[in-house]
C-alpha positions, 0 to 999 in steps of 0.5 A: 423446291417448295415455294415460301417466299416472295424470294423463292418465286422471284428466283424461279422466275429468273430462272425460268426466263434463262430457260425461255431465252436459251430456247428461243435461240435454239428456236431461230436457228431452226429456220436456216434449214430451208425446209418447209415445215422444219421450223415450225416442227423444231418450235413444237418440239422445244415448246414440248420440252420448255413448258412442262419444265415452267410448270414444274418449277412453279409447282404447277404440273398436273402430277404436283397439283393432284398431290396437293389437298382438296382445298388448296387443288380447288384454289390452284385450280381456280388462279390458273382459271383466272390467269387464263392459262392454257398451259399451267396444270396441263398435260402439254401435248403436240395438239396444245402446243400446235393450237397456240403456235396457229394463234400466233399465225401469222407470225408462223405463216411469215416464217415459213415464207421468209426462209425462202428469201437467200440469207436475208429471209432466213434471218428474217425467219429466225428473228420471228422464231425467237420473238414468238418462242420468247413471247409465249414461254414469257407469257406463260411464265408470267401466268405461272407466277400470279398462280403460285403468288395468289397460291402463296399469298392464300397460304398465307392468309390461311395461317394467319386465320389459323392463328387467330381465329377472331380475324375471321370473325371479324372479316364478317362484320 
């Protein structure tokens, strides 16, 4: 789907969190297997997954980008620098998602700790699973849409200038 309108990226949006929240549910039922590790890995493997579909509904897979022309490569290319993301326009491997998860250490060393306590700690474990899983698919869906929002408002800009070349002359002034 090509992104044209401010309604385009709102719905993708939406979508994308209905995805985000489906997986973090999948993710707290991880920790009612009391072994150690098993979580975390079930996290990782979901993430692998999620990711990579976010990217491709905003147009932000590495594969998309690298279809684009030069200019608009180096614009993509220069709002996912901006937002910070570690994730947008990236190849999504077991090491990237891994490193993030250890950033949110605490909450995945808590976990880990937490299914051990009977039936209280598994709950426990599994609130923390979805609330990590559903911050970071949140926050990486929300770096996805100021990329494809400043990318549109560019593509814009870049019509109107077509349109009527003194504009651009007059931004000069």
């Amino acid at each position: 789907m090509m992104i044209t309108s401010r309604e385009d990226l709102d719905a993708i949006k939406q979508s994308c969190q209905a995805m985000v929240t489906n997986s973090s549910r999948l993710s707290a039922g991880a920790p009612i297997i009391p072994l150690p590790g098993v979580d975390v890995g079930s996290d990782v493997a979901i993430l692998m997954r999620l990711i990579p579909r976010i990217n491709h509904q905003f147009g932000l897979t590495p594969d998309q980008i690298e279809g684009l022309d030069t200019e608009a490569k180096l614009f993509v290319m220069t709002a996912i620098s901006n937002t910070g993301s570690k994730m947008a326009g990236k190849y999504i491997t077991k090491k990237l998602i891994v490193m993030l998860l250890q950033k949110m250490g605490v909450r995945v060393a808590a976990k880990g700790v937490s299914k051990f306590v009977p039936f209280v700690g598994s709950a426990v474990a599994g609130g923390i699973s979805y609330t990590a899983m559903k911050m970071m698919g949140n926050r990486h869906i929300e770096d996805c849409y100021q990329v494809a929002l400043a990318t549109l408002e560019n593509d814009r800009e870049l019509v109107v200038i077509a349109e009527d070349p003194a504009k651009s002359l007059s931004r000069d002034d």
